[in-house]
C-alpha positions in Angstrom: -19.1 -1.0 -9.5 -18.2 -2.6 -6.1 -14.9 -1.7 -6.5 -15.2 2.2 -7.4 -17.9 2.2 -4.4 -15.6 0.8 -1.8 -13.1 3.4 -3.1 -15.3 6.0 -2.5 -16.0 4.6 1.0 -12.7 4.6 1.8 -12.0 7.8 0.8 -14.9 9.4 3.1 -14.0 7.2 6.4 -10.3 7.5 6.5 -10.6 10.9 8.6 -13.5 9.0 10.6 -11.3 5.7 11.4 -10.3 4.7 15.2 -6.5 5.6 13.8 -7.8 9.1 14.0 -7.8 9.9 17.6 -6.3 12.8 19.0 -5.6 11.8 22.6 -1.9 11.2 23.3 -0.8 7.1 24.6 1.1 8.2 27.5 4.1 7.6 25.9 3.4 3.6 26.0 5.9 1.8 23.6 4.8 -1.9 21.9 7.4 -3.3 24.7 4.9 -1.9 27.2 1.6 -4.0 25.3 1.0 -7.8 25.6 0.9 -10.4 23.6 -1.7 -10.9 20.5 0.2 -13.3 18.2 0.3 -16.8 19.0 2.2 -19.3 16.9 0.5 -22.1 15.6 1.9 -25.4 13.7 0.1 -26.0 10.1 1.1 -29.2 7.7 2.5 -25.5 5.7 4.5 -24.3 8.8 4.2 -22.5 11.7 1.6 -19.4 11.5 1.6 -16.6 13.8 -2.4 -15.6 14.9 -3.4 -12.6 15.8 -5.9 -12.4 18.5 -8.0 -9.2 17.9 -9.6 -10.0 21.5 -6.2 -9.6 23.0 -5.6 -6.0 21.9 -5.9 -3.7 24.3 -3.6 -0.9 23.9 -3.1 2.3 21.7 0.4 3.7 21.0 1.5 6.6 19.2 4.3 6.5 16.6 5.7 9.6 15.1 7.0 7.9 11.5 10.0 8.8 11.8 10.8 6.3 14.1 10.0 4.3 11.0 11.6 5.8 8.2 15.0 6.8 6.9 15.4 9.9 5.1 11.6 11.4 6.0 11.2 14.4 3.8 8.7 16.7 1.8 9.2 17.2 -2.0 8.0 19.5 -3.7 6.5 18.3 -7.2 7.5 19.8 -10.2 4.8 23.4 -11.3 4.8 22.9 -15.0 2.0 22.0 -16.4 2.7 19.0 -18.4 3.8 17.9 -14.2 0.4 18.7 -12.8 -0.7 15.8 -10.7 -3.1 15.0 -7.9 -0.5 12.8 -6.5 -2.4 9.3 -7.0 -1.5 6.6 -7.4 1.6 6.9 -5.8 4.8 4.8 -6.0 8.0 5.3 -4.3 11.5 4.1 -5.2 15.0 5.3 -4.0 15.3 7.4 -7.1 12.1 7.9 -8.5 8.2 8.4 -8.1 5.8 7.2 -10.6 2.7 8.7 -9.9 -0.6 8.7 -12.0 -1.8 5.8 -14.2 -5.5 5.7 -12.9 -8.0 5.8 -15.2 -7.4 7.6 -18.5 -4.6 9.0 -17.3 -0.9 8.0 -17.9 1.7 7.4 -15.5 4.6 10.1 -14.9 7.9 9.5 -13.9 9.6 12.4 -11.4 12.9 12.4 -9.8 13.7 11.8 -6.0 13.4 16.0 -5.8 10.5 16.7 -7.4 11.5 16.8 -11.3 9.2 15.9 -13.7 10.7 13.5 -16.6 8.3 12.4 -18.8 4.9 10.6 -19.3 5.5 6.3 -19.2 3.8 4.8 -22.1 0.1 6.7 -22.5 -3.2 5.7 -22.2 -5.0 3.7 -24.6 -5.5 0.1 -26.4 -1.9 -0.1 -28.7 1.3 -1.1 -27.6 2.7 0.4 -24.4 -0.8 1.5 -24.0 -3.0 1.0 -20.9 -6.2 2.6 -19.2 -5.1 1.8 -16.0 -1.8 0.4 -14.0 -2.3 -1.6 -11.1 1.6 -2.2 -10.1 4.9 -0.6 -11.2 8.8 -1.5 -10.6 11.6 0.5 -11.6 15.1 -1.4 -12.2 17.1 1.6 -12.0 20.7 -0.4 -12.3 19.2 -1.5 -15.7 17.3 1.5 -16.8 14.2 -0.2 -17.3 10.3 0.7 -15.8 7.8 -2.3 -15.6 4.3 -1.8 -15.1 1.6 -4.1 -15.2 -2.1 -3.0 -16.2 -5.5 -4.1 -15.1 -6.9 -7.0 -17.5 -3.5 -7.4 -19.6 -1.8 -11.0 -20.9 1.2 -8.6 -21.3 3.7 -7.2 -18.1 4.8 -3.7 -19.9 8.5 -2.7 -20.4 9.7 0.9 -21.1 13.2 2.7 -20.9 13.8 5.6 -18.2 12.5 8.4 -21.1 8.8 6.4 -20.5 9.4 5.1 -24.3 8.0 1.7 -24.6 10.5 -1.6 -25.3 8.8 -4.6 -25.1 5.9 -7.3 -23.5 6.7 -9.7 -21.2 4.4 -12.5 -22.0 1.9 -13.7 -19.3 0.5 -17.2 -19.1 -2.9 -16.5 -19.0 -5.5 -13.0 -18.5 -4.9 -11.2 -15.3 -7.8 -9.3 -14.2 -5.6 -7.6 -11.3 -1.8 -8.5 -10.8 1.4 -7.7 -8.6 4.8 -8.8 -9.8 8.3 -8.7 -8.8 10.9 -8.8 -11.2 14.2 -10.3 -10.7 16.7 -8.8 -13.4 19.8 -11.1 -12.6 18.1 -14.1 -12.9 15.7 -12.7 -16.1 12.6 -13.9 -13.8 9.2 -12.7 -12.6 7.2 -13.2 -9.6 4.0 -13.0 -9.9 0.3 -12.7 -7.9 -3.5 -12.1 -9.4 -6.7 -11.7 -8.2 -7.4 -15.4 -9.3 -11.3 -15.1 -11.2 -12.7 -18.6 -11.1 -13.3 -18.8 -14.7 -9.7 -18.3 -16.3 -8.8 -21.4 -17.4 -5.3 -23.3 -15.9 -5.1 -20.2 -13.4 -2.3 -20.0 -10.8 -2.6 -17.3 -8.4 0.9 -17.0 -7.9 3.7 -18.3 -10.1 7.3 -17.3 -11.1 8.5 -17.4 -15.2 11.2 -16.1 -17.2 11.1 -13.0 -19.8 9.6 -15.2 -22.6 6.4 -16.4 -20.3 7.8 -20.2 -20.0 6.1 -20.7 -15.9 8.9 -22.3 -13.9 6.9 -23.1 -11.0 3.0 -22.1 -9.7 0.6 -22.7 -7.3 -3.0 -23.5 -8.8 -5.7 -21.1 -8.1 -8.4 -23.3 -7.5 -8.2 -23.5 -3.8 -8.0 -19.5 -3.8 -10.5 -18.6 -6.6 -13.0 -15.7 -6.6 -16.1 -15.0 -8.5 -15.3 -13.1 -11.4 -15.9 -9.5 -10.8 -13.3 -6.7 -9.2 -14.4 -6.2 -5.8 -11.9 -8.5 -4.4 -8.1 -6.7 -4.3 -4.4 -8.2 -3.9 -1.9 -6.6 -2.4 2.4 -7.5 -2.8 3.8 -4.8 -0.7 7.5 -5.9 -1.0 8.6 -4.1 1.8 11.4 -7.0 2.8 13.9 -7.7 1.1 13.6 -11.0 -0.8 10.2 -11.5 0.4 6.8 -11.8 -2.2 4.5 -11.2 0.4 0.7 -11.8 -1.1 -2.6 -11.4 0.2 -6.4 -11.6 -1.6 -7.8 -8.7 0.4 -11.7 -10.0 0.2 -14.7 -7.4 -0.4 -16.5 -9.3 2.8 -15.5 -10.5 6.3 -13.9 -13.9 5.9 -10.8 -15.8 7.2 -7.9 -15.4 4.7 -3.9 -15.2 5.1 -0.8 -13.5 4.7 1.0 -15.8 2.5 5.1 -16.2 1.1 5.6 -17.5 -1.7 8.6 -19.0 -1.9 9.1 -20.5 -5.7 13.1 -21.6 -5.3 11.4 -23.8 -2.8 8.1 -24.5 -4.8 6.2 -23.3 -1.9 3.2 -21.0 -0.6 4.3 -20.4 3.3 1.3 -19.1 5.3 2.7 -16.5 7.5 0.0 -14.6 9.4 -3.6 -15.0 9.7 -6.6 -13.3 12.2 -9.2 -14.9 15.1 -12.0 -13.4 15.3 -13.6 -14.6 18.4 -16.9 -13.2 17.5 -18.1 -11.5 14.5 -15.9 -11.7 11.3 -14.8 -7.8 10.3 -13.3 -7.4 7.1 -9.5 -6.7 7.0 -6.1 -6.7 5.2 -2.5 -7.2 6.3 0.5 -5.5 5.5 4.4 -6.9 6.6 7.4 -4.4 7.5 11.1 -5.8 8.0 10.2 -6.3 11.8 6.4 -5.8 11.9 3.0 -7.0 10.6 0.5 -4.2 10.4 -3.1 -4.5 10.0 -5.9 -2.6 9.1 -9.1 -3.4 10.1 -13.2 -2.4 9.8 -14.5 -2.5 13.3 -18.0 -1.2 11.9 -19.9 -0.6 8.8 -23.0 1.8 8.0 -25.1 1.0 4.9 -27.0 3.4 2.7 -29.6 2.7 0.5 -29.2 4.0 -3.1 -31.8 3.5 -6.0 -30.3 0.6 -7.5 -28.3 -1.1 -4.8 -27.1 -1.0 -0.5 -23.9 0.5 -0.4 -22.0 -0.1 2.6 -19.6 2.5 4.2 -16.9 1.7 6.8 -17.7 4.0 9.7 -15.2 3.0 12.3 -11.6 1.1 11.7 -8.3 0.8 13.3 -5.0 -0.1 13.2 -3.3 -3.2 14.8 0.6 -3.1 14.9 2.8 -6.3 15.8 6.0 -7.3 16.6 7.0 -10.1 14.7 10.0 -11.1 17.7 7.7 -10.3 20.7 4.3 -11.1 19.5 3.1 -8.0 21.4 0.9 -5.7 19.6 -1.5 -3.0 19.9 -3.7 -0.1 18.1 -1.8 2.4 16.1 -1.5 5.7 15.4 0.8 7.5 13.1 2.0 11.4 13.3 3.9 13.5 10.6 6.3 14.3 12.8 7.6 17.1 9.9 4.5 19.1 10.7 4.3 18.7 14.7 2.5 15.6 14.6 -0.6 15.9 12.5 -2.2 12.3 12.3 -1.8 10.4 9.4 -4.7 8.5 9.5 -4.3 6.4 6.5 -0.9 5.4 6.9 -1.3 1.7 6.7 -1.8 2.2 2.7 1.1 4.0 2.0 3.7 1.7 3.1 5.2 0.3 -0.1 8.1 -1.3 -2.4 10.3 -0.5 0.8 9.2 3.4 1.5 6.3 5.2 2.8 4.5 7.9 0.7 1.3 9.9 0.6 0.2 12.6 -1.3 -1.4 16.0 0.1 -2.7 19.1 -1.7 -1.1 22.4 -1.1 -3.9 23.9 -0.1 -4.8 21.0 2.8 -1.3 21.2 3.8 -1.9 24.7 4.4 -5.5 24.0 6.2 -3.3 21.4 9.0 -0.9 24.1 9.4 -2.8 27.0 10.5 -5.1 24.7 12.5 -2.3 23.7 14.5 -1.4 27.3 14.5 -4.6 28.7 16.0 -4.3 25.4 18.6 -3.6 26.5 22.1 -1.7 23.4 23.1 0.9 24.7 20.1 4.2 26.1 22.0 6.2 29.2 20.9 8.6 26.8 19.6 6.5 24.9 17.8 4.3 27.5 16.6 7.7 29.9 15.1 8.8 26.3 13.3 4.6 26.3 11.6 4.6 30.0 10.8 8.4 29.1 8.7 6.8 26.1 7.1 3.3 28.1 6.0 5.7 31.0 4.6 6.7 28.2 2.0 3.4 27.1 0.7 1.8 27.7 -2.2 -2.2 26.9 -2.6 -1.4 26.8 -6.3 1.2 24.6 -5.9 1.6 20.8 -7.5 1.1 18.3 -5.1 3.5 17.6 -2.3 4.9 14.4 -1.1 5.6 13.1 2.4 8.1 10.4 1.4 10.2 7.8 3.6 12.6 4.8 3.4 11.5 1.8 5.6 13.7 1.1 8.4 14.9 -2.2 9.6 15.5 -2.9 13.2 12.8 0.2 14.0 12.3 0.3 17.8 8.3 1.2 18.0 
């Protein structure tokens, strides 16, 4: 119940979050902000801090200063493609999208193209009710996805048919994974419940489930229910970045886990002089991001208080510099409308977000009727509304991370 509440939270405060703002930075640049990571020697290694005290500044970033190859597709109109866009996965070749609850996952093209349904919903084999991490080995052919509560990673062939199970060591209530189709290994990361017995809360085994190395749970272990998230974002190269992203305000880490080197590197961790806000981290090739509730509202329902997020922000850092500063993000494809959820759609390497037609088409002909919109500007909108359908399927703002990005 926690979980499906803080989802609807989330959903109602995004547009109401401190990543929101409207007001341009002055053209400041992260160069320009100071210092908000300190590095700190640990018996694990050295950790960079973030101060959040120490964060003064706002910058603007149009994304694609960020991405390679920014672009709007188009999803497939026929029927059997009809998505609302979520969840969404990105890879070079592919989307899968879909694979909520009681609904499968589908697999589309780089352009749009619906292919086919992966596996379907259910309780047999290659079934699921719900996928919380996907990977696609396209130089194999071969999809992986791993489902809430499953002893089983699923395999399936590029026409969604199922193959086989990759064997887990023990339950996973929620899991990330990274497979590694030279060496026939996977990387692995769950939400570690405290009452699974022999737990690990990361580990790395090979196709048959024989674990070649793991870090125990116990020091990491949360009561059992699904509030709590993880998050692998695999957005560097060679990198199993892991986090427990915690349902409450409490210190916690951005962690590699190295298994060639049988070890769990802390990498980047928060202060809080004062009062503890909850938060969650997310790593780039050159960057850490974080997202972060500054303040929450509470409501008081019949059966329970539920709390709402009512003000967040953004904290971007260089991980060279150590400077840092708030954050906001502009599709720069439609003339800078904010994206002010960004944080969340930087994954497996790209950034993507869904967006209804018909929203798409409420942006545009608001910054249409703006009078700050030039004649420039405003002949490039009217071209861009000419193309868009209400009764569309969704569209897709898509991007591949950048290294060496100059924010």
């Amino acid at each position: 119940m926690k979980t499906t509440l803080f989802s609807l939270a989330l959903g109602l405060t995004l547009a109401l979050g401190a990543c929101s703002g409207s007001s341009p930075s002055g053209g400041k640049t992260l160069a320009d902000c100071p210092e908000v990571l300190t590095v700190e020697d640990t018996p694990s290694g050295p950790v960079s801090v973030l101060h959040i005290d120490r964060v003064k500044d706002t910058i603007d970033v149009p994304l694609s200063k960020l991405l390679d190859d920014f672009r709007m597709v188009r999803l497939d109109n026929r029927e059997e493609a009809l998505t609302k866009g979520y969840p969404l996965m990105a890879f070079d070749n592919y989307f899968i999208i879909g694979g909520g609850m009681n609904e499968p996952c589908h697999l589309f093209d780089k352009n749009g193209r619906y292919l086919c349904n992966i596996g379907g919903v259910g309780q047999g084999p290659g079934e699921y009710t719900f996928v919380y991490d996907a990977q696609i080995d396209e130089a194999n052919q071969c999809i992986y996805l791993m489902p809430w509560m499953t002893q089983n990673l699923l395999a399936y062939n590029m026409q969604g048919k199922y193959q086989h199970p990759i064997p887990l060591p023990t339950y996973v209530p929620k899991g990330v994974f990274t497979v590694d189709p030279g060496k026939q290994t996977v990387t692995v990361g769950m939400l570690p419940f405290s009452d699974i017995e022999g737990a690990s809360v990361v580990w790395q085994q090979d196709f048959k489930g024989n674990v070649l190395h793991r870090v125990d749970a116990a020091p990491y272990s949360v009561i059992p229910d699904f509030s709590n998230e993880i998050a692998n974002t695999d957005n560097v190269p060679g990198v199993f970045d892991f986090t427990i992203q915690y349902w409450e305000a409490k210190d916690d880490t951005l962690f590699h886990y190295l298994p060639e080197e049988q070890h769990f590197a802390p990498m980047l961790t928060l202060q809080q002089p004062n009062d503890k806000h909850m938060h969650s981290y997310l790593e780039l090739p050159d960057h850490y991001l974080m997202d972060i509730i500054l303040q929450m509202q509470y409501q008081q329902t019949d059966h329970s208080t539920v709390g709402f997020p009512s003000r967040r922000a953004c904290v971007l850092m260089d991980k060279h510099t150590g400077k840092g500063a708030f954050v906001r993000f502009f599709n720069d494809l439609i003339e800078n409308s904010a994206v002010v959820d960004a944080f969340y759609y930087f994954k497996k390497g790209h950034f993507a977000y869904a967006i209804d037609p018909g929203d798409l088409l409420v942006q545009v002909e608001e910054l249409l009727s703006s009078s700050k919109t030039d004649d420039k500007t405003r002949s490039r909108l009217e071209e861009l509304k000419s193309t868009i359908d209400p009764d569309d399927n969704t569209y897709l703002f898509v991007g591949k991370i950048k290294s060496n990005a100059q924010l």
